[in-house]
Each structure stands twice: as structure tokens, then as C-alpha cells.
N, C-alpha and C positions, 0 to 999 in steps of 0.2 A: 502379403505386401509388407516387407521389410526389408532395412540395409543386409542384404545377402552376406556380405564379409563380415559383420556384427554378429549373425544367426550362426555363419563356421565357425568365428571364435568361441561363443558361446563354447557349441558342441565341443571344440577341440577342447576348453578347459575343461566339459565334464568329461570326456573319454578321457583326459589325462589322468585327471583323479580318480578314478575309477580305478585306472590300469596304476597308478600311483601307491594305489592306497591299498588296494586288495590283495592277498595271499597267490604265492603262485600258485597257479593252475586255478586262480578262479573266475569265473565266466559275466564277461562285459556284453549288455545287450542293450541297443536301438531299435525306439521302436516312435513310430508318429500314429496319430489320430486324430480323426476330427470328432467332436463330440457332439451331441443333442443340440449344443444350443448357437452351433457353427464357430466354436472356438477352436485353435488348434493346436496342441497335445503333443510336444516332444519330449520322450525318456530315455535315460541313460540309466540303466540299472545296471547291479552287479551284486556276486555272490560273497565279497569281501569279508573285510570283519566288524561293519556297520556300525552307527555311532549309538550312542546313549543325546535324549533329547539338549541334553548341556552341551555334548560334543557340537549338535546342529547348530546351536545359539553361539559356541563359540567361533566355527568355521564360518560361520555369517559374519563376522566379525574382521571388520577391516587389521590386515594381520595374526591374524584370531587363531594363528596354529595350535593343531590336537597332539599332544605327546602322549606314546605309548608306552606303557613301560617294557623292557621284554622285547622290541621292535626297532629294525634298524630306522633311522630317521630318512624318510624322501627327500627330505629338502624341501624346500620352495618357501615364500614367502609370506603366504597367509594372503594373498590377495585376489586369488584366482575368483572361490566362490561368491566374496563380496563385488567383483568386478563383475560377474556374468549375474549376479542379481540385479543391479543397478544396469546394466543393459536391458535387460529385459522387462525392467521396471519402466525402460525410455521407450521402450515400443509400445506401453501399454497393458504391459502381462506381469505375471510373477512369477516366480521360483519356487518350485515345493518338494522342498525336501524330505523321504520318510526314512526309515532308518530302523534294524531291529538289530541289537550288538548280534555278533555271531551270525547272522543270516543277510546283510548285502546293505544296499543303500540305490534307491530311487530319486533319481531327481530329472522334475519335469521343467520345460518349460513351456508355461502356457499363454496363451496369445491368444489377443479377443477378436471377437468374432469379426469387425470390422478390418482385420488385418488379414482374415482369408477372402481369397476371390472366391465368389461363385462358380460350383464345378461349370464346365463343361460339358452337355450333353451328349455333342457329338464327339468329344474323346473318350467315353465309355460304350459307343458303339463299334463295333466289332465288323469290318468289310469281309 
């Protein structure tokens, strides 16, 4: 249960960056879950070229762009990651970003368990 058009943005800012930020030919994946405690678990991963813990602190950062040396610049304006924080910060959840240089960067968005309906039982039965 949340603003639908909020939750695409979201998503579309992280698949931007993802696809933004990562080396060509490397591999952007989505994935949802609902966890133990009925919260629910949106990631954008990628096999990019990940940040160092300052990089995350600074891309949280309202404007907060990361220069690379060695790398053509994307462009954009440093506001993406801060804006889809503070969204999802309105819904109730947060942003978790991990990150290992050289091996990708994971970011979820997670949302408390009062923002999922309860399954459905009869949509899991099979006619």
C-alpha cells in the first residue's frame, strides 16, 4: 500500500543509475521479497564498478555527485539518490545501499510491514 507512481519513480531512478553508472556489458537485476517480519524488499543490483563507503555518504547527499577519474562523466545532478531516499523515507521505509568498488552496488527499498496487504489465499491456489 503505496503511492504507485512514487514506488515507479523510485525504481526508475535506481535502474537509471545502475544502467548510468555501470561499465558496459554489465548486468542490472530486480528482484522483490517479502521478508520474516512482512516487510517488503525491493533491489536494484548491478555488477558495475561499486562505490567505496564515502562514495555512498556522498551520493546520499543532496547533489552529492561521485567523480571518477579515468571515466567519462554521466551527467546528472546529484539528486536522484537523495530524492528516492526521502521518498521512501515518506512511506515509512528506507534505502540501503551496499556497495563493494569493483564488484556492483545493491540498493533496496524497504517498506514496513504495514505497507504490505496480506497475501491472498485464494490467489495462491491453483484451479
Amino acid at each position: 500500500m503505496a503511492d504507485r507512481s512514487l514506488v515507479v519513480q523510485m525504481l526508475i531512478n535506481l535502474v537509471t543509475n545502475a544502467l548510468k553508472y555501470g561499465d558496459a556489458g554489465s548486468r542490472v537485476e530486480l528482484s522483490a521479497k517479502i521478508n520474516g517480519d512482512g516487510s517488503l524488499e525491493l533491489t536494484v543490483a548491478d555488477s558495475g564498478a561499486g562505490m567505496s563507503p564515502e562514495d555512498i555518504e556522498q551520493a546520499l547527499r543532496l547533489y552529492g555527485r561521485i567523480e571518477r577519474s579515468g571515466r567519462t562523466d554521466p551527467g546528472g545532478m546529484g539528486i536522484g539518490l537523495p530524492f528516492v531516499k526521502r521518498l521512501v523515507e515518506l512511506h515509512g521505509g528506507r534505502l540501503v545501499i551496499t556497495s563493494v568498488e569493483g564488484s556492483g552496488t545493491r540498493a533496496s527499498l524497504q517498506f514496513p510491514p504495514y505497507r504490505v496487504p496480506p497475501a491472498d489465499p485464494a490467489a495462491d491456489s491453483v484451479a
